[in-house]
C-alpha positions in Angstrom: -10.1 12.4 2.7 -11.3 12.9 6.2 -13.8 15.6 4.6 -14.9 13.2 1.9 -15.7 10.7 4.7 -17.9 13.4 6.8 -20.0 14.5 3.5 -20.8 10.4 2.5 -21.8 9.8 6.2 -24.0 12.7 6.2 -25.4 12.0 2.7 -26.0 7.9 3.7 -27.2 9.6 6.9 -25.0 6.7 8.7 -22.0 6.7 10.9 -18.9 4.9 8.9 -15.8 5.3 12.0 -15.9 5.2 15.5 -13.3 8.4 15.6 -10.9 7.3 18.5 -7.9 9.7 19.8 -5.4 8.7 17.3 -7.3 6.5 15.6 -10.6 5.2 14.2 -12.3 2.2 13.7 -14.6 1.2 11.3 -18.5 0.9 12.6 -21.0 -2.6 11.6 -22.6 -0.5 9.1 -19.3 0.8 7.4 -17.8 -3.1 7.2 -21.3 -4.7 5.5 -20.9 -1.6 3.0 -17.6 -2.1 2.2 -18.7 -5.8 1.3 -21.5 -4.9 -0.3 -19.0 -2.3 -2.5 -16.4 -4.9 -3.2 -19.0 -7.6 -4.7 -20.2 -4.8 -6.7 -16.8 -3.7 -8.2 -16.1 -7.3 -8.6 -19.5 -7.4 -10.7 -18.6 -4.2 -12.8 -15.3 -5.4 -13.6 -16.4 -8.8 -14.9 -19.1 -7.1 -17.3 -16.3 -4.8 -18.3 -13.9 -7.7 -19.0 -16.5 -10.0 -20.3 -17.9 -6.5 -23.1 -14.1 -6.5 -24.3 -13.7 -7.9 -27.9 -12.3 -10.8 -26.2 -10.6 -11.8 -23.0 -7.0 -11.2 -22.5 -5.4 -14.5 -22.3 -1.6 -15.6 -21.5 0.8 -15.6 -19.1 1.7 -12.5 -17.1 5.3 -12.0 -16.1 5.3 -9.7 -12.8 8.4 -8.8 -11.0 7.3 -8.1 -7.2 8.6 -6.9 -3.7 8.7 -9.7 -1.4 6.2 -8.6 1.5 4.1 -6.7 -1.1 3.4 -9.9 -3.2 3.4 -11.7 0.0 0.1 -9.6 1.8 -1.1 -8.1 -1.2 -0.9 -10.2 -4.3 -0.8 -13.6 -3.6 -3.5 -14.0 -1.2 -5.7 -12.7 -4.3 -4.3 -14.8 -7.2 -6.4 -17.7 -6.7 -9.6 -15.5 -7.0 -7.9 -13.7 -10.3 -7.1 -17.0 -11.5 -10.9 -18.1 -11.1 -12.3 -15.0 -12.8 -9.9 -14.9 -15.5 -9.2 -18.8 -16.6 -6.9 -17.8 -19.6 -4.6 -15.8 -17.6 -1.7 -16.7 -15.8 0.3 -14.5 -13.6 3.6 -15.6 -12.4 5.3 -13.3 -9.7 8.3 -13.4 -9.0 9.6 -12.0 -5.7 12.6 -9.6 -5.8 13.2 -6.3 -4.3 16.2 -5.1 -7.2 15.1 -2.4 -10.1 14.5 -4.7 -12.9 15.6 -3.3 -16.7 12.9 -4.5 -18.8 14.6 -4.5 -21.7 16.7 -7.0 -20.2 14.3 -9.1 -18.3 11.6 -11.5 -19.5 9.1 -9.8 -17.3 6.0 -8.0 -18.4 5.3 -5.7 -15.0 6.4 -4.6 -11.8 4.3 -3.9 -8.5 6.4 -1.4 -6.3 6.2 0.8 -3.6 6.5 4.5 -4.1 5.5 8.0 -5.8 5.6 6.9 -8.9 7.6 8.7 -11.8 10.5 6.7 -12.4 12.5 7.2 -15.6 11.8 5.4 -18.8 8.5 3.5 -16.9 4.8 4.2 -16.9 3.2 3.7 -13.5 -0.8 2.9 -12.4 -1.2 3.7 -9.1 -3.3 1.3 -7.6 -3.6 2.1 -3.6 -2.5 4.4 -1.2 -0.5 3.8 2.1 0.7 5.2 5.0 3.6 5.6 7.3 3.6 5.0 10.7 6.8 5.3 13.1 7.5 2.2 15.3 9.6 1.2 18.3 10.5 -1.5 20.4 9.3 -1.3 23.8 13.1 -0.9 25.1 13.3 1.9 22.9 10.4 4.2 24.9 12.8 5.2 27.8 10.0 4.5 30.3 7.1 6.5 28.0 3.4 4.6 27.5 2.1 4.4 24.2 0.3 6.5 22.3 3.3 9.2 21.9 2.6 12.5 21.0 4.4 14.0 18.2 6.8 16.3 20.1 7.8 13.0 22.0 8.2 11.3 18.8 10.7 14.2 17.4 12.8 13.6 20.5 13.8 10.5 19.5 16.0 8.9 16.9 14.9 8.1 13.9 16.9 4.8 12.8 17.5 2.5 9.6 16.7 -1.1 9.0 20.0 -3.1 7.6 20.1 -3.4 4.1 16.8 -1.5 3.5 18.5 2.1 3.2 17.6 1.9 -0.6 13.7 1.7 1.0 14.2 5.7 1.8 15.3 6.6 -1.6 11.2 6.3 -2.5 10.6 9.5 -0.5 12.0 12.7 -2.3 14.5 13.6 0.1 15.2 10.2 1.2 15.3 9.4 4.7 15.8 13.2 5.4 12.3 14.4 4.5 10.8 11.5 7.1 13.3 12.6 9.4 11.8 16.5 8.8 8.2 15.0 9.0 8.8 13.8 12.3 11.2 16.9 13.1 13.5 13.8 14.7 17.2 13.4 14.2 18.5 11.0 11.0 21.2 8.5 11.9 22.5 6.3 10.1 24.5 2.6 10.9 
């Protein structure tokens, strides 16, 4: 990705990120593009919807995580609902697997790599993982960490979120490798 940023800065001959040691920040320029994107994917999608042989109308069932649906899809539903007048979406909030079969939902936003048995997935966005720490829990060390300070510490679980590690393939093992940290578990 990183590489696909360099080549579009040199072809807009423009800077996009301020490139920070461990992380970067996006420049003026970069933010008023971005903008200027987003109202023109808003605009394509709109023609697209509006070329259809006619708009989809109803009422949307969608089964969602809590904090997903909380900072991702509720903040936009308001605008969807304003674009698309006919349709309704209804989330409801719940963390649990839902069998569709059995349900009367229509969809399902989750987090993860996709391929999950007997569903067809869209992926939408991607995300990354960051470790975290409560200040008490850096011995003394100032913040940023390099990664071999990182790996010296434990890696630890959340209560009642174990099923969250299930979405990586080895579980919370492979994040454990990533980090070369030790796994431990409540």
């Amino acid at each position: 990705m990183s590489h696909q940023v360099k080549a579009l800065e040199q072809d807009l001959s423009v800077l996009l990120f301020h490139r920070r040691t461990r992380r970067i920040d996006p420049t003026e320029e970069a933010l008023v593009y971005a903008k200027a994107l987003n109202e023109a994917l808003d605009i394509i999608e709109r023609a697209t919807s509006d070329l259809g042989t006619g708009r989809m109308e109803g009422t949307l069932k969608i089964s969602c995580a809590p904090y997903y649906g909380n900072r991702m899809l509720l903040p936009r539903l308001a605008r969807f609902h304003a674009a698309h007048r006919g349709t309704k979406i209804m989330p409801e909030m719940d963390s649990t697997v839902i069998d569709f079969g059995k349900s009367n939902l229509n969809a399902g936003l989750r987090y993860g790599a996709g391929n999950w048995a007997g569903l067809a997935e869209i992926k939408l966005h991607s995300d990354f993982l960051i470790p975290v720490a409560a200040p008490s829990m850096l011995d003394g060390r100032n913040p940023p960490l390099e990664p071999h300070d990182i790996a010296s510490m434990t890696l630890g679980f959340v209560g009642g979120q174990d099923a969250k590690w299930g979405l990586m393939p080895e579980g919370a093992e492979s994040y454990a490798k990533l980090f070369s940290a030790t796994c431990t578990r409540p």
